[in-house]
N, CA, C and O atoms as a Maestro MAE file, in Angstrom:
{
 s_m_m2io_version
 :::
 2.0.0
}

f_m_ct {
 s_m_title
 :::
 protein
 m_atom[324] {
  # First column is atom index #
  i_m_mmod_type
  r_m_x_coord
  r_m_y_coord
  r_m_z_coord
  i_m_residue_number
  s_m_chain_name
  s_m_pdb_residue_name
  s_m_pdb_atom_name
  i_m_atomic_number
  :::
  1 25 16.860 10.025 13.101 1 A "UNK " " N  " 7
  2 3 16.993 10.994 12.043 1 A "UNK " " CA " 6
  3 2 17.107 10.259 10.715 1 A "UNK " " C  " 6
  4 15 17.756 9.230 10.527 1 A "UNK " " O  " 8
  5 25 16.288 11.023 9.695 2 A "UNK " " N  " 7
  6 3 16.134 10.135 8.433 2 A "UNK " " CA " 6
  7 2 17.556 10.507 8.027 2 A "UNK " " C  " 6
  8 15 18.056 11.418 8.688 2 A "UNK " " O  " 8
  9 25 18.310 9.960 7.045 3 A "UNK " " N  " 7
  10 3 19.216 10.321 5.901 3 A "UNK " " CA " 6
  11 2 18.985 9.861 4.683 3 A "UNK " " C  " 6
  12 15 18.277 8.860 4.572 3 A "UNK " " O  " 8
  13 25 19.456 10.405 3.686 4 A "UNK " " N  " 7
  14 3 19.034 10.347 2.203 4 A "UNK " " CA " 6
  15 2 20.443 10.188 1.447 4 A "UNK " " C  " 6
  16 15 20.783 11.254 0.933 4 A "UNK " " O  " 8
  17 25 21.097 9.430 1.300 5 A "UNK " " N  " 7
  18 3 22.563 9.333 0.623 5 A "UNK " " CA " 6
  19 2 22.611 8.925 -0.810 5 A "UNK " " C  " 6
  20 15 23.710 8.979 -1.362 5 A "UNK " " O  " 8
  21 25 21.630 8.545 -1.453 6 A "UNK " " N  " 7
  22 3 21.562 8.013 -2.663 6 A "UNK " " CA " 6
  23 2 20.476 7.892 -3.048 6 A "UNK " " C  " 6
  24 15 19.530 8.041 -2.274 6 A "UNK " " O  " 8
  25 25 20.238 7.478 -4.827 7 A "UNK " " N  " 7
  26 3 18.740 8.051 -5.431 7 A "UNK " " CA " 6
  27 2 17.898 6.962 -4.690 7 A "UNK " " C  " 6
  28 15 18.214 5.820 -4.353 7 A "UNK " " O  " 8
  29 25 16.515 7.785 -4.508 8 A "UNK " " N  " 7
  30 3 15.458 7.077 -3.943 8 A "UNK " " CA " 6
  31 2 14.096 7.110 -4.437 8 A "UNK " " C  " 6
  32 15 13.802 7.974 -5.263 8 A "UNK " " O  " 8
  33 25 13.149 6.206 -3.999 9 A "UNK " " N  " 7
  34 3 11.868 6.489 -4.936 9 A "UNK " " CA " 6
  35 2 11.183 7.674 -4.040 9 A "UNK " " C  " 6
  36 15 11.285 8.066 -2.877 9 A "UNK " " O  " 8
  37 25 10.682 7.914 -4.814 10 A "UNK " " N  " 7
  38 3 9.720 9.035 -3.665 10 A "UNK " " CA " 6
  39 2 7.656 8.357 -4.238 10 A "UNK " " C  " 6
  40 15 6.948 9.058 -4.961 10 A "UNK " " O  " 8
  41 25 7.454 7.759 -3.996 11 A "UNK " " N  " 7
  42 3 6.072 7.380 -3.985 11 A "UNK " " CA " 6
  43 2 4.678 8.315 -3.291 11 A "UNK " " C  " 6
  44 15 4.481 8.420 -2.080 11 A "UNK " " O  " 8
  45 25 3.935 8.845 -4.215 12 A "UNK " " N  " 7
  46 3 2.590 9.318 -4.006 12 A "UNK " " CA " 6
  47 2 1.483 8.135 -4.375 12 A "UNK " " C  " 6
  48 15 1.476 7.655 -5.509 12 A "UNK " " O  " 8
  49 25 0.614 7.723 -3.429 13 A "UNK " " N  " 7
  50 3 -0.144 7.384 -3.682 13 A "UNK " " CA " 6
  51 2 -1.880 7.744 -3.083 13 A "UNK " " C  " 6
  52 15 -2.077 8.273 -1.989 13 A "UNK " " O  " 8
  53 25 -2.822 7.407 -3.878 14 A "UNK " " N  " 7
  54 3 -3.480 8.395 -3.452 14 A "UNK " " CA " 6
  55 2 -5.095 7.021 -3.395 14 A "UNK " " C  " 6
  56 15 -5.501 6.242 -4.257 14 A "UNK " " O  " 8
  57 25 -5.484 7.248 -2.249 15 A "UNK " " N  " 7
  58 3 -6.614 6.190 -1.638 15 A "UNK " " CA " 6
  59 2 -7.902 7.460 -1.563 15 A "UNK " " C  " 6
  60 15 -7.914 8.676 -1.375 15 A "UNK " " O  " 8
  61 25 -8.897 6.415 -1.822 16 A "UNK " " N  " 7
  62 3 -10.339 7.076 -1.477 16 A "UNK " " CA " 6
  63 2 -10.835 6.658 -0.186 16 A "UNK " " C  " 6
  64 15 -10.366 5.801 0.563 16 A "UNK " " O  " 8
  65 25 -11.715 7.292 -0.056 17 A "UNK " " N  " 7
  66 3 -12.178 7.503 1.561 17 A "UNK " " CA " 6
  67 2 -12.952 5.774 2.120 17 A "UNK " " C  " 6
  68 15 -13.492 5.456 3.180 17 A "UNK " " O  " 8
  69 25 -12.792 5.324 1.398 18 A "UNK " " N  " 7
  70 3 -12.718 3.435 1.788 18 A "UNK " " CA " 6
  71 2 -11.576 2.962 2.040 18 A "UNK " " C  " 6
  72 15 -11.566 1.939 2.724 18 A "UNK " " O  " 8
  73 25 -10.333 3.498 1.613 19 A "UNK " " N  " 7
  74 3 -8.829 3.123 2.244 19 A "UNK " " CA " 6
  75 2 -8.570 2.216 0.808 19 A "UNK " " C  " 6
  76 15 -8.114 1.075 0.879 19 A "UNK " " O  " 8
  77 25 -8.881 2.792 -0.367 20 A "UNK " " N  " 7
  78 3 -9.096 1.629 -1.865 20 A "UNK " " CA " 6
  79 2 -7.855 2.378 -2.480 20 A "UNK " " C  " 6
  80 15 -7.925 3.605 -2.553 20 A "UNK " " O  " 8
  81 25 -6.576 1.648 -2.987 21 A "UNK " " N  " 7
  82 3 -5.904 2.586 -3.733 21 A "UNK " " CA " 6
  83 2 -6.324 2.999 -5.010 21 A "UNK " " C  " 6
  84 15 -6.796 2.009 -5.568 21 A "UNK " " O  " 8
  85 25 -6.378 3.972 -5.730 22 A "UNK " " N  " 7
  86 3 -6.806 4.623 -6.710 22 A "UNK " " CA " 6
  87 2 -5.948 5.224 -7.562 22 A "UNK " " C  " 6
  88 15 -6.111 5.074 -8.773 22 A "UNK " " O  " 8
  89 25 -4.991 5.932 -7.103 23 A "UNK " " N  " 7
  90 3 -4.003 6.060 -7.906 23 A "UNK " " CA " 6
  91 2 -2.090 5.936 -7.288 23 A "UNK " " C  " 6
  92 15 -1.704 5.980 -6.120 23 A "UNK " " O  " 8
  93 25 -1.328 5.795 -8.421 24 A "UNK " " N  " 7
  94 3 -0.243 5.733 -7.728 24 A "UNK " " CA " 6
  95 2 0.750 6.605 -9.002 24 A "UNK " " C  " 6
  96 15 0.629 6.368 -10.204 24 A "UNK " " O  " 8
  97 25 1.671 7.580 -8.444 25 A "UNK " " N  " 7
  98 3 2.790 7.681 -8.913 25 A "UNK " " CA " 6
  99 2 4.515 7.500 -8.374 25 A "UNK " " C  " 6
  100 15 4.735 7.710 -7.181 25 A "UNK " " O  " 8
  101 25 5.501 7.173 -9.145 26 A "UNK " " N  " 7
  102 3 6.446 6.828 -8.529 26 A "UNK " " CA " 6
  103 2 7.694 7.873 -9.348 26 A "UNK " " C  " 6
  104 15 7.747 8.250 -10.518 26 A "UNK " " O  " 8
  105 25 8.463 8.086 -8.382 27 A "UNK " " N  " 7
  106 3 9.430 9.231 -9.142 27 A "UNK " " CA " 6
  107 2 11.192 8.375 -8.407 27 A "UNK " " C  " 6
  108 15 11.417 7.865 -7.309 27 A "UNK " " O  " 8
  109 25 11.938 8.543 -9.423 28 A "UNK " " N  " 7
  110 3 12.984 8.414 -8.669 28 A "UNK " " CA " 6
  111 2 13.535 9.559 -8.829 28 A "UNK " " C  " 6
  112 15 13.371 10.330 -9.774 28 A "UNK " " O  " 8
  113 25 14.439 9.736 -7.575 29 A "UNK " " N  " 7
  114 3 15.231 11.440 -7.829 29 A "UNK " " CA " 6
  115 2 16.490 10.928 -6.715 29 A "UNK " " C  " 6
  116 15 16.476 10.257 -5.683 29 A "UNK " " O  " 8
  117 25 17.723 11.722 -7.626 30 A "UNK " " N  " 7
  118 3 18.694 11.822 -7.045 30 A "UNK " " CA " 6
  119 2 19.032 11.969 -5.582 30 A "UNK " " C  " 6
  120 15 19.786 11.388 -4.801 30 A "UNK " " O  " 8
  121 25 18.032 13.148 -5.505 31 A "UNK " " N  " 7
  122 3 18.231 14.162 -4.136 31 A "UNK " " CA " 6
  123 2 16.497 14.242 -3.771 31 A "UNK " " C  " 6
  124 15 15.763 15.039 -4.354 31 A "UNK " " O  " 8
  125 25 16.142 13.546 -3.008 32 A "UNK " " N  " 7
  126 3 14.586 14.180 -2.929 32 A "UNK " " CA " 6
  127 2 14.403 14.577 -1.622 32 A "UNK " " C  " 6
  128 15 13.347 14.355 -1.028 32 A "UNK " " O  " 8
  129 25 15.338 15.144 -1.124 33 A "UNK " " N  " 7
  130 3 15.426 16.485 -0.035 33 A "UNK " " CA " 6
  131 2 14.410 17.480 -0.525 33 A "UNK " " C  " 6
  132 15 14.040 17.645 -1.687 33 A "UNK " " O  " 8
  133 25 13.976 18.190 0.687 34 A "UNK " " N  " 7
  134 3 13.282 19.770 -0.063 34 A "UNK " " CA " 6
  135 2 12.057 19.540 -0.734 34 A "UNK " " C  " 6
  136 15 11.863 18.360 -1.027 34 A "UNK " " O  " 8
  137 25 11.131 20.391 -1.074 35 A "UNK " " N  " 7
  138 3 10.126 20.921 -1.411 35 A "UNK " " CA " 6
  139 2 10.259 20.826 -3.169 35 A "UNK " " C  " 6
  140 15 11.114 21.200 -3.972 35 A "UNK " " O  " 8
  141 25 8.814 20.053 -3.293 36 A "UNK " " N  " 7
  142 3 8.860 19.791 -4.444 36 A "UNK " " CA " 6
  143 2 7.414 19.289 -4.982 36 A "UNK " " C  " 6
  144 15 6.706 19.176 -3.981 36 A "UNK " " O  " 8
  145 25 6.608 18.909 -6.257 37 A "UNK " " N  " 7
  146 3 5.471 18.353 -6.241 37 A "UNK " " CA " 6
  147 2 5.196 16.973 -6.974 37 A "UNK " " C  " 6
  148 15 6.114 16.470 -7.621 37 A "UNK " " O  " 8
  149 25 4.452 16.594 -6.926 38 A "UNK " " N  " 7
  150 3 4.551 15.502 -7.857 38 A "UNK " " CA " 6
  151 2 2.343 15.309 -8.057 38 A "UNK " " C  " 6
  152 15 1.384 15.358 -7.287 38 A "UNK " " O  " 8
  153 25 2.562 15.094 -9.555 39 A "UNK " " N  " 7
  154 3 1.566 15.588 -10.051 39 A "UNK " " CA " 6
  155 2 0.859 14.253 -10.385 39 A "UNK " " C  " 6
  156 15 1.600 13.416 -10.901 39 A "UNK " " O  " 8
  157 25 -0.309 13.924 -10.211 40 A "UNK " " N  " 7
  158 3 -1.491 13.062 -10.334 40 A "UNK " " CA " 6
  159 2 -2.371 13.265 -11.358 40 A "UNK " " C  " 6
  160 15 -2.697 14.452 -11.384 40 A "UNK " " O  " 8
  161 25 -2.927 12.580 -12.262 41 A "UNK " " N  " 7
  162 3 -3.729 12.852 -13.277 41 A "UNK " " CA " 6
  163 2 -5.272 12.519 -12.908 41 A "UNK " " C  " 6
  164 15 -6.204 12.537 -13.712 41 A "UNK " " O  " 8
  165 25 -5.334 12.268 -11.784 42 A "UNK " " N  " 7
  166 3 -7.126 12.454 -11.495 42 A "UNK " " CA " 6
  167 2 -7.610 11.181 -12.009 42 A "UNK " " C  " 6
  168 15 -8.817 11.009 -12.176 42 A "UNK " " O  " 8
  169 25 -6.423 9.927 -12.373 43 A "UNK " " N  " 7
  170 3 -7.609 9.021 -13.195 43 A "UNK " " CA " 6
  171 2 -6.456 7.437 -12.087 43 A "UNK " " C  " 6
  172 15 -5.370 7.371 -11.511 43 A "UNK " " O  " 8
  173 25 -7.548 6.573 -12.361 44 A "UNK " " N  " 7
  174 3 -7.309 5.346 -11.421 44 A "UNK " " CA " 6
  175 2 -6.581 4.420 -12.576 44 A "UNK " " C  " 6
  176 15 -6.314 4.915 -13.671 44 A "UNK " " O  " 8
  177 25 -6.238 2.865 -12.223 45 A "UNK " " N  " 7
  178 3 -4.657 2.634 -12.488 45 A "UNK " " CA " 6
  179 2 -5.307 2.012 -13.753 45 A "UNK " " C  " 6
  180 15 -4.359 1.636 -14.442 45 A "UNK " " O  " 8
  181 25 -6.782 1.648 -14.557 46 A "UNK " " N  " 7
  182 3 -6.729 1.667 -15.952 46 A "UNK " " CA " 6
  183 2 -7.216 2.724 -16.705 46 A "UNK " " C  " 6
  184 15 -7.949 2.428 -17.649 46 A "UNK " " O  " 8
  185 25 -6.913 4.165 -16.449 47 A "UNK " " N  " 7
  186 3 -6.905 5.231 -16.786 47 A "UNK " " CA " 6
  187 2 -7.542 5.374 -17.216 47 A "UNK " " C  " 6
  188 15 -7.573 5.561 -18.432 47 A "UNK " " O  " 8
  189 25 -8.983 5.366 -15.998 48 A "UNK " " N  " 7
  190 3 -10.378 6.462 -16.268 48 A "UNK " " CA " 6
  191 2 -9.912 7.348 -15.327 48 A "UNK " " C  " 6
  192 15 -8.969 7.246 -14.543 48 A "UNK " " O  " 8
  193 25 -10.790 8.326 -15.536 49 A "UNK " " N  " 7
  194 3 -10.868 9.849 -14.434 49 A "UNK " " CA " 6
  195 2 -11.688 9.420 -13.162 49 A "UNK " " C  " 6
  196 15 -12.875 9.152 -13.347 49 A "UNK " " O  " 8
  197 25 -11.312 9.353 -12.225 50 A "UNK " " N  " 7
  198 3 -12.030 9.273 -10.836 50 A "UNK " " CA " 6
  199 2 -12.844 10.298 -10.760 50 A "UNK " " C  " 6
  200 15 -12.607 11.438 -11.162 50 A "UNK " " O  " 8
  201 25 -14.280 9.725 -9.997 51 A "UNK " " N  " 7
  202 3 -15.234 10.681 -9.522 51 A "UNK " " CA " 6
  203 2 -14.709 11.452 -8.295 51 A "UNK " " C  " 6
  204 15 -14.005 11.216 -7.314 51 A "UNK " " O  " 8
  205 25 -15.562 12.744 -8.955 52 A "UNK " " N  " 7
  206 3 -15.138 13.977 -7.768 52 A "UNK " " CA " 6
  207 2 -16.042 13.533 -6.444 52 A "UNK " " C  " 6
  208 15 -17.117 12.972 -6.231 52 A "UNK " " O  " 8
  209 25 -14.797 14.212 -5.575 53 A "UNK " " N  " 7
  210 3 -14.582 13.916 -3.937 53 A "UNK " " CA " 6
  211 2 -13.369 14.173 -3.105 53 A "UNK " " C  " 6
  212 15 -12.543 15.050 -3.357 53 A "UNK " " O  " 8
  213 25 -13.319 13.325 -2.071 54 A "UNK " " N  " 7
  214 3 -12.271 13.572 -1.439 54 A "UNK " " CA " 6
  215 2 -11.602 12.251 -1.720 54 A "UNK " " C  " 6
  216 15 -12.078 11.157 -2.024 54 A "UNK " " O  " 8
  217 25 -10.257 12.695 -1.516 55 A "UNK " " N  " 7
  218 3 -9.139 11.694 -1.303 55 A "UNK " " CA " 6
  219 2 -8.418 11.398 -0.529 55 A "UNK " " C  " 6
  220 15 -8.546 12.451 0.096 55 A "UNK " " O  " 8
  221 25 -7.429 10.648 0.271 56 A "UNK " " N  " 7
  222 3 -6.209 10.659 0.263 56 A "UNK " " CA " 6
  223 2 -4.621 10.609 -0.386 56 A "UNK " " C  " 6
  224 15 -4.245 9.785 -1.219 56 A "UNK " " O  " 8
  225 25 -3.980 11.452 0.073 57 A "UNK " " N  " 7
  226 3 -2.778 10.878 -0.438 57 A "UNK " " CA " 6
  227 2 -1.576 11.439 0.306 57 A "UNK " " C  " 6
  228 15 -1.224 12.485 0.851 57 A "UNK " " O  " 8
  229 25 -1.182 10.370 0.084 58 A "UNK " " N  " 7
  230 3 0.283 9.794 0.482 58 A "UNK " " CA " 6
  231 2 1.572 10.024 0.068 58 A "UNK " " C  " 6
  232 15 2.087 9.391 -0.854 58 A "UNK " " O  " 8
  233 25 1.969 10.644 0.512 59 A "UNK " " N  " 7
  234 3 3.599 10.689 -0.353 59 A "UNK " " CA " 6
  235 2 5.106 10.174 0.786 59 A "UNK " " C  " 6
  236 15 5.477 10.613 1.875 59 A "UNK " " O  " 8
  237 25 5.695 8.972 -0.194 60 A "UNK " " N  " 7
  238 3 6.217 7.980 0.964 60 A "UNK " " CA " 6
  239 2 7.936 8.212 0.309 60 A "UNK " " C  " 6
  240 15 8.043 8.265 -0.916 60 A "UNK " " O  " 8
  241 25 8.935 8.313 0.985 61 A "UNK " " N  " 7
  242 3 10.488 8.229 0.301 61 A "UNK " " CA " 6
  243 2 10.816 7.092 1.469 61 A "UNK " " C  " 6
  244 15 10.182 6.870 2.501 61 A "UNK " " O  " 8
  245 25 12.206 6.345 0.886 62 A "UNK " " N  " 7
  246 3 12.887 5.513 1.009 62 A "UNK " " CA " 6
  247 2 13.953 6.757 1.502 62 A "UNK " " C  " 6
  248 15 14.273 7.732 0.823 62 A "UNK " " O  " 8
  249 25 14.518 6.348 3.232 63 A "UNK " " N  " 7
  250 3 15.377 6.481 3.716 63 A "UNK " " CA " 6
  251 2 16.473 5.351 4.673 63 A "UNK " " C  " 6
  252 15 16.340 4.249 5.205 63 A "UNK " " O  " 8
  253 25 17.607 6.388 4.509 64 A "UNK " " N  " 7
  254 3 18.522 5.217 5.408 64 A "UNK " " CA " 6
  255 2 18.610 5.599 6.500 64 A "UNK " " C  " 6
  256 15 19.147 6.653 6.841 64 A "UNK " " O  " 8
  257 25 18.134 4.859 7.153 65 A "UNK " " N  " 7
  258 3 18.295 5.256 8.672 65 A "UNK " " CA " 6
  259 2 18.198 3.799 9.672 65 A "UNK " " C  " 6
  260 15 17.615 2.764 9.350 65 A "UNK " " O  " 8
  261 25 18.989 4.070 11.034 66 A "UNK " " N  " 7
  262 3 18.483 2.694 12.023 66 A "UNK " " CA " 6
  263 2 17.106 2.843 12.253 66 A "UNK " " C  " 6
  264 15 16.655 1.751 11.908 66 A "UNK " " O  " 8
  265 25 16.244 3.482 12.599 67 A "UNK " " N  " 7
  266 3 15.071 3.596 12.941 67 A "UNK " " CA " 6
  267 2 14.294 3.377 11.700 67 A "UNK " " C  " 6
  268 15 13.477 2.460 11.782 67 A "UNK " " O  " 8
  269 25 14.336 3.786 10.963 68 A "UNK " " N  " 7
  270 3 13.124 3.084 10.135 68 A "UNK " " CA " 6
  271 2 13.487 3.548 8.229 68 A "UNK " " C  " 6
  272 15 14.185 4.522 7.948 68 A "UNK " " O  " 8
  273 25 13.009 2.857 7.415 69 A "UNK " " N  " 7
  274 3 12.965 2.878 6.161 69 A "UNK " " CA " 6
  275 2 13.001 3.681 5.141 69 A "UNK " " C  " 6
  276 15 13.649 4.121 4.191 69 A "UNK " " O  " 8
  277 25 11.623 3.690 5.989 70 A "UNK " " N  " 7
  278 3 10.869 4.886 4.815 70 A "UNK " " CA " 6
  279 2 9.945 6.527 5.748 70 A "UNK " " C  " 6
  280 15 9.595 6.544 6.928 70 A "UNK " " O  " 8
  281 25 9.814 7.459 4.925 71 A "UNK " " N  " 7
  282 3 8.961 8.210 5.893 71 A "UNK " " CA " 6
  283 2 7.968 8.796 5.292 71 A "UNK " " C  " 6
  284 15 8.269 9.209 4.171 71 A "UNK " " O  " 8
  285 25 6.797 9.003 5.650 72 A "UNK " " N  " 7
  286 3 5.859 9.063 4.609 72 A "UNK " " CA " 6
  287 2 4.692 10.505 5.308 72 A "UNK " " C  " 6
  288 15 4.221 10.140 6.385 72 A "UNK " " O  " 8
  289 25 4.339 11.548 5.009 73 A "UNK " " N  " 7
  290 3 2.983 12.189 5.099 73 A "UNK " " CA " 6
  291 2 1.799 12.051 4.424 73 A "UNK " " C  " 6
  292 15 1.887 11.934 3.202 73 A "UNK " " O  " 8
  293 25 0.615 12.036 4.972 74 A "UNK " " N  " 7
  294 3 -0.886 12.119 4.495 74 A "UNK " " CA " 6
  295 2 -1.177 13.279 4.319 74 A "UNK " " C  " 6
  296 15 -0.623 14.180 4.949 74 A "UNK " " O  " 8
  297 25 -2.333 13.540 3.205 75 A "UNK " " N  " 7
  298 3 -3.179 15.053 3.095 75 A "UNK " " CA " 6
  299 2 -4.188 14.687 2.652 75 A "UNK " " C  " 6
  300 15 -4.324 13.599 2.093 75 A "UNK " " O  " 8
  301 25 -4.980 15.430 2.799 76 A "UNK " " N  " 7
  302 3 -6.133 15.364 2.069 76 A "UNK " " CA " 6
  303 2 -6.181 16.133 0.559 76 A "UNK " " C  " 6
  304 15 -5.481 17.130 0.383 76 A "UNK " " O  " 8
  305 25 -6.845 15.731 -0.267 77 A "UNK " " N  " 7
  306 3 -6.786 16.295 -1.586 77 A "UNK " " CA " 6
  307 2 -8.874 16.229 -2.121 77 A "UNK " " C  " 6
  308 15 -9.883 15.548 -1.937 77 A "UNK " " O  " 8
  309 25 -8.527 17.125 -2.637 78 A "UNK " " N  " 7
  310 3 -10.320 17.560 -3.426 78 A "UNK " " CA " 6
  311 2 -10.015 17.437 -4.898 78 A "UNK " " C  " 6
  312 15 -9.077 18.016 -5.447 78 A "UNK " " O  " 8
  313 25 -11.004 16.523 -5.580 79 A "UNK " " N  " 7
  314 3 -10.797 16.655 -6.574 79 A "UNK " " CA " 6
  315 2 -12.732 16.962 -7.409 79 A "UNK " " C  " 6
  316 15 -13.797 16.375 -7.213 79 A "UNK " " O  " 8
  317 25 -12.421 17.916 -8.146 80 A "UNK " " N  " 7
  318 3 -13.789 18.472 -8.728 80 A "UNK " " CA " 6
  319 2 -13.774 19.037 -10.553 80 A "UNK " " C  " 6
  320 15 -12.906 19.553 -11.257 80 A "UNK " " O  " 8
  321 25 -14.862 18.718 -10.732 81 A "UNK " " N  " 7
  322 3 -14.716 19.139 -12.217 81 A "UNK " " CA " 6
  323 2 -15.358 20.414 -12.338 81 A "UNK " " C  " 6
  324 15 -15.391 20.988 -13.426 81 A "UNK " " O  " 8
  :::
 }
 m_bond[323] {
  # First column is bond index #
  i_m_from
  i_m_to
  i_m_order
  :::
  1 1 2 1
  2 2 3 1
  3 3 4 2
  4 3 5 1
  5 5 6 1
  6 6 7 1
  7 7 8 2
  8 7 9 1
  9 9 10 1
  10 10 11 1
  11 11 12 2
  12 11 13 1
  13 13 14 1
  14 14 15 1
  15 15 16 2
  16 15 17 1
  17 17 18 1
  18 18 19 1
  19 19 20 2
  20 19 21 1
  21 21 22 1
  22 22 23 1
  23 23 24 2
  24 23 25 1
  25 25 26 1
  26 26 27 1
  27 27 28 2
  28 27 29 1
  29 29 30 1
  30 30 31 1
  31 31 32 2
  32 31 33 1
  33 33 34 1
  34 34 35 1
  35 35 36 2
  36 35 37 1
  37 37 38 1
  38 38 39 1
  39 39 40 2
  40 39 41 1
  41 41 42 1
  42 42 43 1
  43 43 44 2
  44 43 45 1
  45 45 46 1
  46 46 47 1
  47 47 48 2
  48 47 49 1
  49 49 50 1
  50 50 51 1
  51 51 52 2
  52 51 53 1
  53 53 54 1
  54 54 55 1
  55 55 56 2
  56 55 57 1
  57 57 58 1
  58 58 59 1
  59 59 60 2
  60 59 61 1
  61 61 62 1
  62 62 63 1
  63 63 64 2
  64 63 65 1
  65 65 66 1
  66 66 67 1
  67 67 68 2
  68 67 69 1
  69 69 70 1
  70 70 71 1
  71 71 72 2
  72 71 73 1
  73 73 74 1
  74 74 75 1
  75 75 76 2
  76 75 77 1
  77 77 78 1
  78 78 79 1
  79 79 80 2
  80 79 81 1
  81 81 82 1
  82 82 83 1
  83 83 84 2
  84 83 85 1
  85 85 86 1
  86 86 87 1
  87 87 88 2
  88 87 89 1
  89 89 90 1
  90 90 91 1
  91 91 92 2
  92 91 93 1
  93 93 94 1
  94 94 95 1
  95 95 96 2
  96 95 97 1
  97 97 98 1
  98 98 99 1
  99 99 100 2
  100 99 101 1
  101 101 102 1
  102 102 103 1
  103 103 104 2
  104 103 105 1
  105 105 106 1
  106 106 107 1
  107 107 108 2
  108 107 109 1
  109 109 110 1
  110 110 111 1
  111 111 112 2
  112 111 113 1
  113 113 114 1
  114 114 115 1
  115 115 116 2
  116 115 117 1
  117 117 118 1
  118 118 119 1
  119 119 120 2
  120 119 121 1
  121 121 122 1
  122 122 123 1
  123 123 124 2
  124 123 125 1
  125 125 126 1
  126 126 127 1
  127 127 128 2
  128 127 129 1
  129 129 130 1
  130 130 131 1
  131 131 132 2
  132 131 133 1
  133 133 134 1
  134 134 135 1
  135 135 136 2
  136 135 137 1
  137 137 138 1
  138 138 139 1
  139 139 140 2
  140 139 141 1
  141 141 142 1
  142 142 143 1
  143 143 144 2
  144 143 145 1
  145 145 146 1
  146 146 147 1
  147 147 148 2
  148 147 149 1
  149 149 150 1
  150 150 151 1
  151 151 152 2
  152 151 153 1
  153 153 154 1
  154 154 155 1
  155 155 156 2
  156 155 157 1
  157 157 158 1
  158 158 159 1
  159 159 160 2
  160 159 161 1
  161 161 162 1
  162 162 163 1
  163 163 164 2
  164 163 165 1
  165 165 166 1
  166 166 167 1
  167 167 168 2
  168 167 169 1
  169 169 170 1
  170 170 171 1
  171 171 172 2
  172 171 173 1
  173 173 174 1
  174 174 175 1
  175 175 176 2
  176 175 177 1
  177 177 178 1
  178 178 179 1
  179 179 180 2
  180 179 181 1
  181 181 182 1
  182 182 183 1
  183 183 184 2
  184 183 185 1
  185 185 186 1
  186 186 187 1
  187 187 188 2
  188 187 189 1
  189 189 190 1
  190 190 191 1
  191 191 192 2
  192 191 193 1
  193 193 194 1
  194 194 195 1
  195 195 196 2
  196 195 197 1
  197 197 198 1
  198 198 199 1
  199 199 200 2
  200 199 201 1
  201 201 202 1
  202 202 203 1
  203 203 204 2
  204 203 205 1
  205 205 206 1
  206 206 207 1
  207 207 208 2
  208 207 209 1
  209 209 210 1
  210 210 211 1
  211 211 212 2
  212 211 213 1
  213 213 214 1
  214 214 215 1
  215 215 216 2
  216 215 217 1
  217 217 218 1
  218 218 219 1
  219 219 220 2
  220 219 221 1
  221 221 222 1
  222 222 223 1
  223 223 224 2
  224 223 225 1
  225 225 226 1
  226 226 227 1
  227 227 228 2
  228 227 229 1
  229 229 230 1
  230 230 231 1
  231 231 232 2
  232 231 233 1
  233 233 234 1
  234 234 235 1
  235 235 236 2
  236 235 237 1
  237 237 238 1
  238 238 239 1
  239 239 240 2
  240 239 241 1
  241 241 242 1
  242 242 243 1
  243 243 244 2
  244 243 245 1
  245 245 246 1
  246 246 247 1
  247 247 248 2
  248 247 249 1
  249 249 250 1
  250 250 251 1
  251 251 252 2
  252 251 253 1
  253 253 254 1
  254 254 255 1
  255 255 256 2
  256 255 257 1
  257 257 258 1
  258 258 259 1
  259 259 260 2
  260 259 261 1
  261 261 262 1
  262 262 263 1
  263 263 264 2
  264 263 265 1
  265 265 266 1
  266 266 267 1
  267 267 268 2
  268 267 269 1
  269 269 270 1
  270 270 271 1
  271 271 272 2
  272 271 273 1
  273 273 274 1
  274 274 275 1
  275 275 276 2
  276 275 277 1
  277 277 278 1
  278 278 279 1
  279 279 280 2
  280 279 281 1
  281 281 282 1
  282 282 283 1
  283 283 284 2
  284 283 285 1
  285 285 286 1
  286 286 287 1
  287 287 288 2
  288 287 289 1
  289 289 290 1
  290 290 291 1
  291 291 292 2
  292 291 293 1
  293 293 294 1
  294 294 295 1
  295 295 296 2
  296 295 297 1
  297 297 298 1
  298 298 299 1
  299 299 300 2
  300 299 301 1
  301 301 302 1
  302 302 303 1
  303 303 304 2
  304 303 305 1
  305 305 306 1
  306 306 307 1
  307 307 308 2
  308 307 309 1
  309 309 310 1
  310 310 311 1
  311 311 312 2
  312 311 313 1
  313 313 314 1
  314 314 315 1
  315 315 316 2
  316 315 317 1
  317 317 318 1
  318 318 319 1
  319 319 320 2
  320 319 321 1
  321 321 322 1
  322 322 323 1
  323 323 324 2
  :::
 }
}
């Protein structure tokens, strides 16, 4: 079981369909329990706009736990002009 006792990063990052990272955001939050979003600007890390397609992304938090670190889900994301 994850636990969350203190502020943590919560990391989105977001790869193209080559497994290339493309973009990244990082949030720290007190409490990053619960439902929440974290917003991407569509552009790669010397801030051009990425071509429309598909993506991945990632959104990873730092937990305390014996079993493991961190816990992280994938989605898919569309991005189009």
């Amino acid at each position: 079981m994850a636990r969350l006792n203190a502020t943590k990063a919560v990391k989105l990052t977001i790869y193209d369909l080559g497994g290339e990272q493309v973009g990244e955001v990082i949030e720290r939050r007190p409490d990053p329990r619960g439902s929440y979003a974290l917003a991407w600007p569509g552009t790669d890390a010397a801030g051009r706009v990425v071509p429309p397609g598909i993506y991945i992304a990632r959104i990873e938090v730092d937990v305390d736990s014996d079993a493991a670190t961190s816990t992280a889900v994938e989605r898919t994301i569309y991005v189009a002009y």
